[in-house]
Backbone as JSON, one array per atom type, in Angstrom:
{
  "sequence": "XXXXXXXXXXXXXXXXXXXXXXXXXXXXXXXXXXXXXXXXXXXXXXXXXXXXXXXXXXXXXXXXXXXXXXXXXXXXXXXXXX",
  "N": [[123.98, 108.64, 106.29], [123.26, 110.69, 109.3], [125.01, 112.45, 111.46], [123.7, 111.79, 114.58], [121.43, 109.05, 115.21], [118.09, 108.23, 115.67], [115.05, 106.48, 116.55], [111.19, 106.64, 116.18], [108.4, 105.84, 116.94], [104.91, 106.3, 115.3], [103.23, 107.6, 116.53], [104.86, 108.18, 119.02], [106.17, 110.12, 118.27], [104.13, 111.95, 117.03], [103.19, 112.64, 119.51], [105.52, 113.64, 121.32], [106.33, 115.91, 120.13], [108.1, 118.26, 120.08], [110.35, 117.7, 120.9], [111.52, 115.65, 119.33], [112.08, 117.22, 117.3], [113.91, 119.08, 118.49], [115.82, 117.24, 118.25], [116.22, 117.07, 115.89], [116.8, 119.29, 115.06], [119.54, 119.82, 116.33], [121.23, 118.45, 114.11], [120.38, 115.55, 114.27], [118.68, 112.46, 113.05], [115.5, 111.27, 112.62], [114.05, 108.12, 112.47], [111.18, 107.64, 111.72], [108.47, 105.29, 112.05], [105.93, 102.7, 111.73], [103.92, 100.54, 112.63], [105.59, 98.98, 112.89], [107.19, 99.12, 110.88], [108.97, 101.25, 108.92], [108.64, 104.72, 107.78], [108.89, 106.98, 107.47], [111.96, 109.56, 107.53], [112.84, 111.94, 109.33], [114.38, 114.71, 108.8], [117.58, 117.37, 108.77], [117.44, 120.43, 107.6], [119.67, 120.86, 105.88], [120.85, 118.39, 105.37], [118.66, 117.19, 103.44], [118.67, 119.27, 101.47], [120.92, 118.18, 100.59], [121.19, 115.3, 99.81], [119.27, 115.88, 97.69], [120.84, 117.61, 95.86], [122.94, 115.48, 95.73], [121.41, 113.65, 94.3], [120.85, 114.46, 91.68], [122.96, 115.37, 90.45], [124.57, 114.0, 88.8], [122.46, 114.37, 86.16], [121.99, 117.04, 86.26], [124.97, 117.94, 85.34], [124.74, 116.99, 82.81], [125.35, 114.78, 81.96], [124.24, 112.36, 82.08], [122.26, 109.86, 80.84], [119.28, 109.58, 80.9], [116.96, 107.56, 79.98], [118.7, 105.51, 80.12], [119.78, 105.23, 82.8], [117.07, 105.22, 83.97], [116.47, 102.14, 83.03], [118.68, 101.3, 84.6], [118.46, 101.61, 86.71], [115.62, 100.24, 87.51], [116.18, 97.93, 87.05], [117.91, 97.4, 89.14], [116.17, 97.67, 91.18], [114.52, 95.78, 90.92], [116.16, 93.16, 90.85], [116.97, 92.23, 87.9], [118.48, 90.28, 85.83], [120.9, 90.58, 83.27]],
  "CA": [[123.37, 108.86, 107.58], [123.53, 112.18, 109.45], [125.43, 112.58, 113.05], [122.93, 110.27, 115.44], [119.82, 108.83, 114.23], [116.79, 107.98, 116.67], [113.94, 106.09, 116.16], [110.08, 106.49, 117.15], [106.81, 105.39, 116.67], [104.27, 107.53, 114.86], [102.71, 107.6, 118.01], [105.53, 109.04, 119.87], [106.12, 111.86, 117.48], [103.25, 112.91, 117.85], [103.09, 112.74, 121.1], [106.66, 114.28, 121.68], [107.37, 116.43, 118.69], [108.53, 118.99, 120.09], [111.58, 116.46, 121.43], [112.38, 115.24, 118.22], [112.12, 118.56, 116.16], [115.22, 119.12, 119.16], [116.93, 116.32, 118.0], [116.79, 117.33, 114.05], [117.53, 120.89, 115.2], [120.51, 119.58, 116.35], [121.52, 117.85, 113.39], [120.18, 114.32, 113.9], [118.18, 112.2, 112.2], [114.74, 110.3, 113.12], [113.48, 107.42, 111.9], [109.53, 107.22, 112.01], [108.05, 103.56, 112.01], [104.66, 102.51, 111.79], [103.29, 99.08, 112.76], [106.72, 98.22, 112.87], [108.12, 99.38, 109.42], [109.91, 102.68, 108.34], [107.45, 105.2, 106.85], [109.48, 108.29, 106.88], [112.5, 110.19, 107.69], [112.61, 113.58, 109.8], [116.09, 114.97, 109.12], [117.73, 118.76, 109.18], [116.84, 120.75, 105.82], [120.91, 120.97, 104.93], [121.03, 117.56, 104.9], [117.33, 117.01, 102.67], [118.83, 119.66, 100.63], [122.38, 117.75, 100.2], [121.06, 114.45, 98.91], [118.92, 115.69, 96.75], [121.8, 117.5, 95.24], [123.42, 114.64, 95.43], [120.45, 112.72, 93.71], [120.64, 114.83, 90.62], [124.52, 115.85, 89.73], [124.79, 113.6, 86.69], [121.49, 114.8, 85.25], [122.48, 118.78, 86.37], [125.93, 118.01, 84.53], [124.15, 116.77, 81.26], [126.07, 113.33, 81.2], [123.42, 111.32, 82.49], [121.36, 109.77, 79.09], [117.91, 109.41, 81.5], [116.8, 106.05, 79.65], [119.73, 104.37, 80.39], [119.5, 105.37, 83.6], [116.15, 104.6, 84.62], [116.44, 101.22, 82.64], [119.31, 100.61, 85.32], [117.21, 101.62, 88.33], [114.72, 99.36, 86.96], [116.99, 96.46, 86.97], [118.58, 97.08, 90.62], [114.85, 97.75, 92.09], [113.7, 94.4, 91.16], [117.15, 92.34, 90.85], [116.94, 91.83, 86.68], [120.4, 90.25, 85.66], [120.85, 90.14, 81.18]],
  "C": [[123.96, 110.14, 108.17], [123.77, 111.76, 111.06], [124.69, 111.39, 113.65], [121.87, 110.24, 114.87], [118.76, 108.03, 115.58], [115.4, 107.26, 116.13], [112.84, 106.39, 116.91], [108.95, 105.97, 116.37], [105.7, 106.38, 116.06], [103.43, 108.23, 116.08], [103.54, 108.59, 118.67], [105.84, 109.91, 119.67], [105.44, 112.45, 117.54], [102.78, 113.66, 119.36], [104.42, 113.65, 122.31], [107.26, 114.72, 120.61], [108.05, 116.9, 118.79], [110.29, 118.31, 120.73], [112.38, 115.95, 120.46], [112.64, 116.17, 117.31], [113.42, 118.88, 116.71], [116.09, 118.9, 118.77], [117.43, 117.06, 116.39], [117.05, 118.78, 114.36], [118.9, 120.96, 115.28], [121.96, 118.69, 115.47], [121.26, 116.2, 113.35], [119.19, 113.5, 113.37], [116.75, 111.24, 112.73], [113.92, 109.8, 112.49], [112.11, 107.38, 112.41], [109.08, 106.31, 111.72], [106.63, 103.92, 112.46], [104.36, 101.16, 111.6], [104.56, 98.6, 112.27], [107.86, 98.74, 111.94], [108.41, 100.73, 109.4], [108.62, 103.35, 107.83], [107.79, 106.46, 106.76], [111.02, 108.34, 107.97], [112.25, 111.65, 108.65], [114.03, 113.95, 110.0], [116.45, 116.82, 108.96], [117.46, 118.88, 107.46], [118.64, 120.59, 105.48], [121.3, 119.88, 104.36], [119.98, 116.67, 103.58], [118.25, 118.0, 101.49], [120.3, 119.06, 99.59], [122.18, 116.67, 99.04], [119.86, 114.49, 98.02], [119.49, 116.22, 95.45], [122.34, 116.61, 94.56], [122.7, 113.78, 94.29], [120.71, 113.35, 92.03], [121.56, 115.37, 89.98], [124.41, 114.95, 88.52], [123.91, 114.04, 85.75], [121.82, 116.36, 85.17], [124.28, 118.57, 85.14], [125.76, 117.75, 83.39], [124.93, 115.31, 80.66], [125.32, 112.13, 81.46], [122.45, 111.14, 81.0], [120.02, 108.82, 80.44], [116.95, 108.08, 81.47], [117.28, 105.06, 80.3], [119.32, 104.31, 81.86], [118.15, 104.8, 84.5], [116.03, 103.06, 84.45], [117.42, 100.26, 84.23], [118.78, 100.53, 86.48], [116.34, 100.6, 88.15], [115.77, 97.87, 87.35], [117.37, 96.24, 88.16], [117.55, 96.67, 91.32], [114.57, 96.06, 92.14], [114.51, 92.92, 90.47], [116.95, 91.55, 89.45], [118.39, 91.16, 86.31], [119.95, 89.58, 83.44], [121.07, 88.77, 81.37]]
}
């Protein structure tokens, strides 16, 4: 999570973008909800650019074997146990 995080309505973003573009200018983070549920993110680009860094260091270092890997994603996503 990044500094403060804010929530709104898709509604209210639209309706006050220029308010929350503020907020992520300032480094924080806002959750967008729709009919209740999550449906995006609006966060600063250093931090978009961090975790997707983050997302892809074992594959950028060449020690990640991609199979395995997805096999294990696969297994967390939808709680598989051997």
């Amino acid at each position: 999570m990044i500094g403060n995080t804010a929530t709104a309505t898709a509604t209210e973003m639209q309706n006050n973008f220029g308010r929350y573009l503020a907020l992520v200018q300032s480094g924080s983070e806002v959750i967008v909800t729709k009919n209740g549920k999550e449906v995006g993110r609006f966060i600063p680009r250093a931090a978009a650019v961090s975790y997707l860094t983050d997302s892809l260091t074992g594959i950028l270092k060449g020690d990640t074997d991609i199979d395995q890997a997805k096999e294990k994603e696969l297994k967390e996503r939808y709680e598989i146990t051997d």
